[in-house]
N, CA, C and O atoms as CSV, one atom per row, in Angstrom:
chain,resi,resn,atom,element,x,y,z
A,1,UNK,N,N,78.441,63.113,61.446
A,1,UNK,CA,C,79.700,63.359,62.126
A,1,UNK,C,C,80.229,62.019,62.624
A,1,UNK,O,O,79.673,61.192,63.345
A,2,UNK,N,N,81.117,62.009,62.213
A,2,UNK,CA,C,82.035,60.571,63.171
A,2,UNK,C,C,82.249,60.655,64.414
A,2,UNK,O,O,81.880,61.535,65.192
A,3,UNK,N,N,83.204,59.188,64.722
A,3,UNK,CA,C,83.276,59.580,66.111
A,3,UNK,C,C,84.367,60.359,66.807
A,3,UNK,O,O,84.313,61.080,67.803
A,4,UNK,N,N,85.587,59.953,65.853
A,4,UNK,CA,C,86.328,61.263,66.773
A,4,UNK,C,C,86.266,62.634,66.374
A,4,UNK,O,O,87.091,63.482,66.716
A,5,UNK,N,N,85.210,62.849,65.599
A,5,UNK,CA,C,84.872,64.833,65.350
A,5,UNK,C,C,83.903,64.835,66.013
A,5,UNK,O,O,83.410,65.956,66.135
A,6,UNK,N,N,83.125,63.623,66.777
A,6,UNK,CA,C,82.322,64.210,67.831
A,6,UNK,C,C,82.911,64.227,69.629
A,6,UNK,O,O,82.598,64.802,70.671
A,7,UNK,N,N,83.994,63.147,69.134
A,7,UNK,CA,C,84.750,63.352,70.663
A,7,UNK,C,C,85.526,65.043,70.484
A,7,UNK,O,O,85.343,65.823,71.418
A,8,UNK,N,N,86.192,65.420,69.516
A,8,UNK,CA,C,86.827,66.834,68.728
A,8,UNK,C,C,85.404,67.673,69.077
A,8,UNK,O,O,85.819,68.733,69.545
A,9,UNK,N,N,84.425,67.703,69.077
A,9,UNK,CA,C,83.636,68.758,68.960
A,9,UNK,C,C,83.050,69.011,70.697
A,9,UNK,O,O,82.666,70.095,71.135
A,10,UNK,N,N,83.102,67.948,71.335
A,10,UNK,CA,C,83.166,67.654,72.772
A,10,UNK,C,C,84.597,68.430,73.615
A,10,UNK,O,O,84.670,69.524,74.175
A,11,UNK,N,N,85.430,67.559,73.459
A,11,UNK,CA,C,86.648,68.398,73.797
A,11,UNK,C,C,86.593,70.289,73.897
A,11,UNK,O,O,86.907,70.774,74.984
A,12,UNK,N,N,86.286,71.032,73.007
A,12,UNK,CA,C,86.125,72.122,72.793
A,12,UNK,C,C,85.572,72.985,73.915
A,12,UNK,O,O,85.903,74.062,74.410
A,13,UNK,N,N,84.279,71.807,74.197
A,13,UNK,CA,C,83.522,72.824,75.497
A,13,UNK,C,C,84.385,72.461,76.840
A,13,UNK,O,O,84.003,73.020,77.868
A,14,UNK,N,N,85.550,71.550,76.941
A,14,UNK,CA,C,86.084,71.749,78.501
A,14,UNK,C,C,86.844,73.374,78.459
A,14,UNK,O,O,87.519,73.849,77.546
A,15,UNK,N,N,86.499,73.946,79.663
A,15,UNK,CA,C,86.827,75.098,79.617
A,15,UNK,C,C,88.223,75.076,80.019
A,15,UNK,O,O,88.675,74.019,80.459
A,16,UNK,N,N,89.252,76.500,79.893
A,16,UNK,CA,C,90.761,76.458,80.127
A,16,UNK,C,C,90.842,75.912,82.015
A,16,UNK,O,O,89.963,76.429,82.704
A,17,UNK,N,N,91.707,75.064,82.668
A,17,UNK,CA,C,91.678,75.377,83.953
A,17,UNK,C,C,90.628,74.015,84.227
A,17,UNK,O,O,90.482,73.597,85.375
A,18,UNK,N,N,90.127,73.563,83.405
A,18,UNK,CA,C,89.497,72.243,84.182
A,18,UNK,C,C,90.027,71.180,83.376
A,18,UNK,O,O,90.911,71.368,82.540
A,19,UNK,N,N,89.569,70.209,83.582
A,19,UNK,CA,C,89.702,68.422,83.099
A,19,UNK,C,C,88.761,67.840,83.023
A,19,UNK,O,O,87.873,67.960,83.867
A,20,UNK,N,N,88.670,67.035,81.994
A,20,UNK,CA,C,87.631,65.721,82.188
A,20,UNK,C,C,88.493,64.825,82.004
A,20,UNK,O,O,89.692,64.983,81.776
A,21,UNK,N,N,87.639,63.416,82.141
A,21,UNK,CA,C,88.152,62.124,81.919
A,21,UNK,C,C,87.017,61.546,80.669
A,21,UNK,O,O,85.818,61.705,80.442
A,22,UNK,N,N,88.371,60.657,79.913
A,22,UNK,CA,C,87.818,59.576,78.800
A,22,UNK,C,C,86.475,59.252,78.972
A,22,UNK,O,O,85.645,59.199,78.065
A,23,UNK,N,N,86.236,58.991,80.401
A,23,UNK,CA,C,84.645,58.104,80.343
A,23,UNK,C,C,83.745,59.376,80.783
A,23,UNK,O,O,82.544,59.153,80.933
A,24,UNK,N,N,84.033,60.172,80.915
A,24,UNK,CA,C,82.895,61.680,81.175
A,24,UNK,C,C,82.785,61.797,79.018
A,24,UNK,O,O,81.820,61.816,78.253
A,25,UNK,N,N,83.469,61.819,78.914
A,25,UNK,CA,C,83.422,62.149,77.268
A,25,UNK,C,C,82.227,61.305,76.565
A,25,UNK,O,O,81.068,61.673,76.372
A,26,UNK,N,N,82.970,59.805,76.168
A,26,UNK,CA,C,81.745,58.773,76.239
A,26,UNK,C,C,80.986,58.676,76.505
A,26,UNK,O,O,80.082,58.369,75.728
A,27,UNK,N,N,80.765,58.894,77.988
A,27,UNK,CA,C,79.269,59.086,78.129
A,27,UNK,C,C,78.486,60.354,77.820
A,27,UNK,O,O,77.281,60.588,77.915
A,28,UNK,N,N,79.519,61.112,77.420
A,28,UNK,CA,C,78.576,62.471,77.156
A,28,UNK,C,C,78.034,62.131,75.737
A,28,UNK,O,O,77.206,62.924,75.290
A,29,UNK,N,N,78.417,60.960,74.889
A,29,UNK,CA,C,78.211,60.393,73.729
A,29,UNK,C,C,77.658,59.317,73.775
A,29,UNK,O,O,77.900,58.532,72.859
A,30,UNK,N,N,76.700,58.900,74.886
A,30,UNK,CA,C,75.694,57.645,74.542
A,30,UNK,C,C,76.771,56.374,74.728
A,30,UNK,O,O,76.449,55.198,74.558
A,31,UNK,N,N,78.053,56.810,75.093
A,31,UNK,CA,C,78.633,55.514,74.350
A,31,UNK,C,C,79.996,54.604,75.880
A,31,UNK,O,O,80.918,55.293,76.317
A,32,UNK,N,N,79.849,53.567,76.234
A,32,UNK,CA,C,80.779,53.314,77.284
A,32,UNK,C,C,82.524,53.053,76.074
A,32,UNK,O,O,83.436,52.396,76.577
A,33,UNK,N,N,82.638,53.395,75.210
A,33,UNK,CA,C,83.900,53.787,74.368
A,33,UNK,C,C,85.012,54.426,74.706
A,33,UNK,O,O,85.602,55.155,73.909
A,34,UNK,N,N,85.543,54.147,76.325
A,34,UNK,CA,C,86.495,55.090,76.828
A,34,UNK,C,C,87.855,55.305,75.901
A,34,UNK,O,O,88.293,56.300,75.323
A,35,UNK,N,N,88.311,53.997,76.005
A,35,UNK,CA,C,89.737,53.411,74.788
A,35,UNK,C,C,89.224,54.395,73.497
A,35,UNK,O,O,89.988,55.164,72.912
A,36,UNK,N,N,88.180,54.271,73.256
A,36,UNK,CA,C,88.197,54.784,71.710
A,36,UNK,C,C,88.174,56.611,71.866
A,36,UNK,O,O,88.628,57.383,71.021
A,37,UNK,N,N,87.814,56.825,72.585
A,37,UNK,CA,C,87.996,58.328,73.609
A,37,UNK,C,C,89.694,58.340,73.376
A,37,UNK,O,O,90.124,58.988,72.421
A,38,UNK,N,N,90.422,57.782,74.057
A,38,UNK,CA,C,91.503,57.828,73.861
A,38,UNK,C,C,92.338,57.913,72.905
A,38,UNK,O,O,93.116,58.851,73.080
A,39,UNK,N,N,92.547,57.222,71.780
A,39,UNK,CA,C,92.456,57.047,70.604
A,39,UNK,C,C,92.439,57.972,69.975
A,39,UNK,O,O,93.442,58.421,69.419
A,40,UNK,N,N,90.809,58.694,69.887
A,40,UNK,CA,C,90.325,59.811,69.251
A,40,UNK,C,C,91.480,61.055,69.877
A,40,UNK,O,O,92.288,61.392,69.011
A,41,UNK,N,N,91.594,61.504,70.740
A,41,UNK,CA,C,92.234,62.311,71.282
A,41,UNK,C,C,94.084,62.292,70.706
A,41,UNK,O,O,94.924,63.133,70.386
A,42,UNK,N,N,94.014,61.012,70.815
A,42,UNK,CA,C,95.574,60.745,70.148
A,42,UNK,C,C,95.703,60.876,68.519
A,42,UNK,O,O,96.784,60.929,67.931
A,43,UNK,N,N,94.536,60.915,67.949
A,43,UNK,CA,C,94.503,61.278,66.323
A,43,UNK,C,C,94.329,62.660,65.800
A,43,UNK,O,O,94.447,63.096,64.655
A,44,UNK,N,N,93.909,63.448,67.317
A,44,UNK,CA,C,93.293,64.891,66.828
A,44,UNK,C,C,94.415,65.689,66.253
A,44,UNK,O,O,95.522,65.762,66.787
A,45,UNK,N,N,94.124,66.212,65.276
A,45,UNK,CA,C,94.483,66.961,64.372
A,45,UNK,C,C,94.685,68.532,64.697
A,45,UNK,O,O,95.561,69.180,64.122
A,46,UNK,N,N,93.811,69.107,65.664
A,46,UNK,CA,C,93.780,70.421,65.921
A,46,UNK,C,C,94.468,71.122,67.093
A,46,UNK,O,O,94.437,72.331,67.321
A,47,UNK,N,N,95.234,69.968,67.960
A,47,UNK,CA,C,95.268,70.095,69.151
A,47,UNK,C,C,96.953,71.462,69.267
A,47,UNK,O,O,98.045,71.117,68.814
A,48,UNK,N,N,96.822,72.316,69.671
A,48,UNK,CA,C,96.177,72.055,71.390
A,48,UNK,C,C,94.597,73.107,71.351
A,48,UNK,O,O,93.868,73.246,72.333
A,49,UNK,N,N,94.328,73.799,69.868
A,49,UNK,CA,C,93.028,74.405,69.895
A,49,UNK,C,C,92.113,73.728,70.305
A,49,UNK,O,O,91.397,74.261,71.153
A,50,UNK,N,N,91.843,72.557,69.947
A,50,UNK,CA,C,90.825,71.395,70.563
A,50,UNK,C,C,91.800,70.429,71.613
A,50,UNK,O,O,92.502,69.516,71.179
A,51,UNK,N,N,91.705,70.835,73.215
A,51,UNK,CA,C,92.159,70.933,74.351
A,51,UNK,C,C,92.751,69.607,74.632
A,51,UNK,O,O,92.954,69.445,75.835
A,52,UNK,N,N,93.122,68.512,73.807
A,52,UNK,CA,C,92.996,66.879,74.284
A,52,UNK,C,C,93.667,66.948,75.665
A,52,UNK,O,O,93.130,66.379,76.615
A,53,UNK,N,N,94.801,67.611,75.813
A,53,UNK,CA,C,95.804,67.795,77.040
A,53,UNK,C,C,94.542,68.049,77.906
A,53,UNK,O,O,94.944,67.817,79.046
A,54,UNK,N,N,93.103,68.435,77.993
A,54,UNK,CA,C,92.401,68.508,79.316
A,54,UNK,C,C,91.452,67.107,79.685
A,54,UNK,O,O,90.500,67.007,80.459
A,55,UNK,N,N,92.116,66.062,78.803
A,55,UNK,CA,C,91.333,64.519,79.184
A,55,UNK,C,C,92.439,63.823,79.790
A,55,UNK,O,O,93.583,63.549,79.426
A,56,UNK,N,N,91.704,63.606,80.897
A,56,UNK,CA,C,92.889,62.819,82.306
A,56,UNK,C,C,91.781,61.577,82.846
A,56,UNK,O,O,90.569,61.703,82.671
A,57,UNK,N,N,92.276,60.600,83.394
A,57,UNK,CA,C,91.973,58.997,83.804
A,57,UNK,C,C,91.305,59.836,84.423
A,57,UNK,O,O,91.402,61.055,84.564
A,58,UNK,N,N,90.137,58.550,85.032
A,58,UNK,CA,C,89.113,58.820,86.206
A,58,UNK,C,C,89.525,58.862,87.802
A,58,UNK,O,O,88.723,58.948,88.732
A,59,UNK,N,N,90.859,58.787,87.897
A,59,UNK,CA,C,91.483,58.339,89.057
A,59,UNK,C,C,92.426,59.883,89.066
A,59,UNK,O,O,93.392,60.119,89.790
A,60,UNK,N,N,91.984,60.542,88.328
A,60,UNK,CA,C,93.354,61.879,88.297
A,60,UNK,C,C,94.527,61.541,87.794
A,60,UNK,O,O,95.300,62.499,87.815
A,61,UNK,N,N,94.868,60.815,87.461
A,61,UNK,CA,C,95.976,60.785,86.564
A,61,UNK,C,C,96.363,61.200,85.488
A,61,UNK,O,O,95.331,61.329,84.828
A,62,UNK,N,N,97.022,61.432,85.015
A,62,UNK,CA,C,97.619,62.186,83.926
A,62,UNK,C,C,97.000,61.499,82.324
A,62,UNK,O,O,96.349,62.108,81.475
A,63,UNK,N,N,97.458,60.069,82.290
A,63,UNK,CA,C,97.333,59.457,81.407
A,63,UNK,C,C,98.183,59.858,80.227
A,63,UNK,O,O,99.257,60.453,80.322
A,64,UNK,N,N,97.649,59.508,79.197
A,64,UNK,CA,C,98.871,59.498,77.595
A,64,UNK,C,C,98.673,60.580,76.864
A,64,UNK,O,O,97.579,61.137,76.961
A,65,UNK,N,N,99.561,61.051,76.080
A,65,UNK,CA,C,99.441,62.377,75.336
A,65,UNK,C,C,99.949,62.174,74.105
A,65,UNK,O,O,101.145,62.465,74.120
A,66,UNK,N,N,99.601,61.819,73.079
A,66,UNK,CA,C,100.200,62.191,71.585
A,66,UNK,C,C,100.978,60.883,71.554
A,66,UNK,O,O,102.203,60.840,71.440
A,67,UNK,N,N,99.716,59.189,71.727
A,67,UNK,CA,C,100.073,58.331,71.533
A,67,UNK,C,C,101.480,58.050,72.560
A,67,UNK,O,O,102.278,57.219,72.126
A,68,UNK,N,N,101.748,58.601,73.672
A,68,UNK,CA,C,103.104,58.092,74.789
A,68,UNK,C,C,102.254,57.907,75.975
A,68,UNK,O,O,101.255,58.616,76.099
A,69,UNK,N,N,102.562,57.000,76.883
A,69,UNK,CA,C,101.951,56.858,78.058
A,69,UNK,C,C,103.135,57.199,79.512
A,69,UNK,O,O,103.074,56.969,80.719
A,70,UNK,N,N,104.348,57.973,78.431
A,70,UNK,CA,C,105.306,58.092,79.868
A,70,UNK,C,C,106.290,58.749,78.466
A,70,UNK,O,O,106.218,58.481,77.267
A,71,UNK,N,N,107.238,59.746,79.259
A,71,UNK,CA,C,108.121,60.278,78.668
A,71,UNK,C,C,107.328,61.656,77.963
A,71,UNK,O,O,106.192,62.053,78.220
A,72,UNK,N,N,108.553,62.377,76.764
A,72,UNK,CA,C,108.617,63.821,76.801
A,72,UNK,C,C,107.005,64.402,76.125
A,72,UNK,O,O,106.671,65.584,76.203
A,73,UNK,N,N,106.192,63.391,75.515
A,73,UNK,CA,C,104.540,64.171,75.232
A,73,UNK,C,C,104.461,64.322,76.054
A,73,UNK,O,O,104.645,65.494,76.381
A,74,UNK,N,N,104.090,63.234,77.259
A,74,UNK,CA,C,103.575,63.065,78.688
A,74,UNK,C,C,103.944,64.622,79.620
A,74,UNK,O,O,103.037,65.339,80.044
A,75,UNK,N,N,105.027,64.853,79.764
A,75,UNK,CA,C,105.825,65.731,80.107
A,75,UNK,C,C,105.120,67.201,79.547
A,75,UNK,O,O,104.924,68.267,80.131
A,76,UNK,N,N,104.833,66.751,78.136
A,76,UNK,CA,C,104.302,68.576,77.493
A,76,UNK,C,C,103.390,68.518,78.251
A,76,UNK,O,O,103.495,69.147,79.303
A,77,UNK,N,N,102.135,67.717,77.975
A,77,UNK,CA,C,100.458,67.593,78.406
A,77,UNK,C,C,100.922,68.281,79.350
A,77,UNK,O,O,101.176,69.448,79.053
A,78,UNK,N,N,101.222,67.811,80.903
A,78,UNK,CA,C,101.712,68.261,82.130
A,78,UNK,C,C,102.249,69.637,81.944
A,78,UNK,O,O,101.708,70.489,82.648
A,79,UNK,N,N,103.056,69.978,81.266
A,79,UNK,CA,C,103.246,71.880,81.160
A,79,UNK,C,C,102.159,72.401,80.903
A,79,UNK,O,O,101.666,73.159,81.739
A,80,UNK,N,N,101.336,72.077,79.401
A,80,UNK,CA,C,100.607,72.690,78.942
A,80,UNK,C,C,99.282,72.778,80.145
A,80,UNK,O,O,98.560,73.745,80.386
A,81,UNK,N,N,99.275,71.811,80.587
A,81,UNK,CA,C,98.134,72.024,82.202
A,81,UNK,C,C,98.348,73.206,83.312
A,81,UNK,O,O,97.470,73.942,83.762
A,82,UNK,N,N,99.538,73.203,83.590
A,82,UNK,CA,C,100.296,74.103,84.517
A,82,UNK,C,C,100.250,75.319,83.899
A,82,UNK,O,O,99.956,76.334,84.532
A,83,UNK,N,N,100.521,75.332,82.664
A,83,UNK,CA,C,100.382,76.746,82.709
A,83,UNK,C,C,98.895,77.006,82.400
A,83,UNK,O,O,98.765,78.214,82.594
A,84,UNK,N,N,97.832,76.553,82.060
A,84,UNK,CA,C,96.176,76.698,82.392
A,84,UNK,C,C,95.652,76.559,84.091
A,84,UNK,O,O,94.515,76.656,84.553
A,85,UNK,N,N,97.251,76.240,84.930
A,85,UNK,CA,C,96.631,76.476,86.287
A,85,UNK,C,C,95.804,75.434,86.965
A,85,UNK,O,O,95.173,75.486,88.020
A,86,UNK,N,N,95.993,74.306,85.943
A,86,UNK,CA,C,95.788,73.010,86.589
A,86,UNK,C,C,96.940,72.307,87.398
A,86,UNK,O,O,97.844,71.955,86.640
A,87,UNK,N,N,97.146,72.027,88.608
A,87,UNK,CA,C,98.055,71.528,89.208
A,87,UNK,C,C,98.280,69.987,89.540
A,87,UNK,O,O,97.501,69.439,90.320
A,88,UNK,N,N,99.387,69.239,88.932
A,88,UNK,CA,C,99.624,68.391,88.458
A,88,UNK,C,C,101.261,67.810,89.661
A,88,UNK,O,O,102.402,68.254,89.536
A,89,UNK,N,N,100.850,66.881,90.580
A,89,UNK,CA,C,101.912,66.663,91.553
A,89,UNK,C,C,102.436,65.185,91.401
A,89,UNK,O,O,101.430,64.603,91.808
A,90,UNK,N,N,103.157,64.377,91.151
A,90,UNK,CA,C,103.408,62.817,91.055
A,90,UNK,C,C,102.534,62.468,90.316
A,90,UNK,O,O,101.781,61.602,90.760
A,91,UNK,N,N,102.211,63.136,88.515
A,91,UNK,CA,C,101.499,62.536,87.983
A,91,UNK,C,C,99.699,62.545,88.167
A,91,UNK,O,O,98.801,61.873,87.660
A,92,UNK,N,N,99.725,63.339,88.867
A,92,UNK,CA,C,97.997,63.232,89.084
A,92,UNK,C,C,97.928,64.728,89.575
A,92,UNK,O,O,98.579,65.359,90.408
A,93,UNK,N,N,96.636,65.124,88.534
A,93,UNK,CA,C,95.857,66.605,89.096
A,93,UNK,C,C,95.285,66.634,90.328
A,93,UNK,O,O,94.617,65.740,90.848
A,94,UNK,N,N,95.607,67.826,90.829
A,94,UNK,CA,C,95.548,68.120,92.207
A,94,UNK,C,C,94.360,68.562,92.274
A,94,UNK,O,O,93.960,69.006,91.198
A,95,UNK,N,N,93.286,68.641,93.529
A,95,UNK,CA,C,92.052,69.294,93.458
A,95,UNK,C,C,91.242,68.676,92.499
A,95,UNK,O,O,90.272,69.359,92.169
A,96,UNK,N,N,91.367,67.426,91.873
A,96,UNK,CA,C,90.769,66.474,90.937
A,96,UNK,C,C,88.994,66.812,90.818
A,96,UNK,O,O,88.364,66.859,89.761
A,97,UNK,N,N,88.510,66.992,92.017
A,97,UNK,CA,C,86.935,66.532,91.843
A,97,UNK,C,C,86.536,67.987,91.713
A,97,UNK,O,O,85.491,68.278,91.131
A,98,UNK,N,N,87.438,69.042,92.304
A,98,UNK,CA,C,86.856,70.621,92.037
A,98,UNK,C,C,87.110,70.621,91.024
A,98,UNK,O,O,86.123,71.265,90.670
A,99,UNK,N,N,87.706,70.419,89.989
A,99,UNK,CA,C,88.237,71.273,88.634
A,99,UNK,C,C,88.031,70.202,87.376
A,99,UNK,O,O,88.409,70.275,86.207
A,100,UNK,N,N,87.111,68.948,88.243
A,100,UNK,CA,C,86.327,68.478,87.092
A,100,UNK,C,C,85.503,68.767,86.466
A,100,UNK,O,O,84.614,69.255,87.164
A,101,UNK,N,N,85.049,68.729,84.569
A,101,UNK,CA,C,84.430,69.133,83.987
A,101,UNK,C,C,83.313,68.272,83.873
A,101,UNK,O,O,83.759,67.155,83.611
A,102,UNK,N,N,82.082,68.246,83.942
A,102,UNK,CA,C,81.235,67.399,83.210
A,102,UNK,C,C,80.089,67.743,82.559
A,102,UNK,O,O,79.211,68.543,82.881
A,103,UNK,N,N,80.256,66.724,81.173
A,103,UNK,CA,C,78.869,67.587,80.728
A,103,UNK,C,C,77.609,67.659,80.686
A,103,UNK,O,O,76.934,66.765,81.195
A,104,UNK,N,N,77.057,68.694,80.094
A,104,UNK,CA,C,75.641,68.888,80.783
A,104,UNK,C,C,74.880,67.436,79.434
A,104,UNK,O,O,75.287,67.103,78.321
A,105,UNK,N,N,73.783,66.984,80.204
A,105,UNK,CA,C,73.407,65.645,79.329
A,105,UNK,C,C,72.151,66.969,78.778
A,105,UNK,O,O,71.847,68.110,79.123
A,106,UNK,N,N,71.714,65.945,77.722
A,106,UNK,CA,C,70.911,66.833,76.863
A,106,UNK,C,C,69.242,66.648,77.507
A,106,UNK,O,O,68.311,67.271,76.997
């Protein structure tokens, strides 16, 4: 498996209603590869079935969606959160550390 069908096969298990961040991913992959986390997410092919809209900065921020780091992707990600009931105020998820995902290490 490569690496972004293993960041794609990762993605899958954040459940509806939570978030992770780039570097929870990576490291759930052995790997400090956040950028390439990013990347991967911006190439996925399946989305929104494989959730990329639920990978947000480590700081709660929103971050980039479908290769934009501001403007109308940015804008979807942010709906598509809201309506999963993630709450999203000036750019950053609200309740950040409750409704973080992380994964279980092996």
């Amino acid at each position: 498996m490569g690496f972004d069908e293993e960041v794609w096969s990762l993605l899958r298990k954040i459940p509806k209603g939570r978030v992770t961040t780039y570097k929870l991913v990576a490291e759930a992959m052995g790997s400090k590869a956040y950028r390439a986390v990013g990347n991967a997410c911006r190439r996925n092919p399946y989305s929104p079935t494989v959730p990329c809209h639920r990978v947000v900065k480590s700081d709660g921020r929103v971050g980039g969606f479908c290769g934009e780091v501001s403007g109308r992707n940015v804008e979807r990600k942010i709906r598509m959160l809201r309506v999963e009931d993630v709450e999203v105020r000036d750019g950053r998820v609200l309740n950040f550390s409750k409704i973080l995902f992380k994964f279980r290490q092996a």
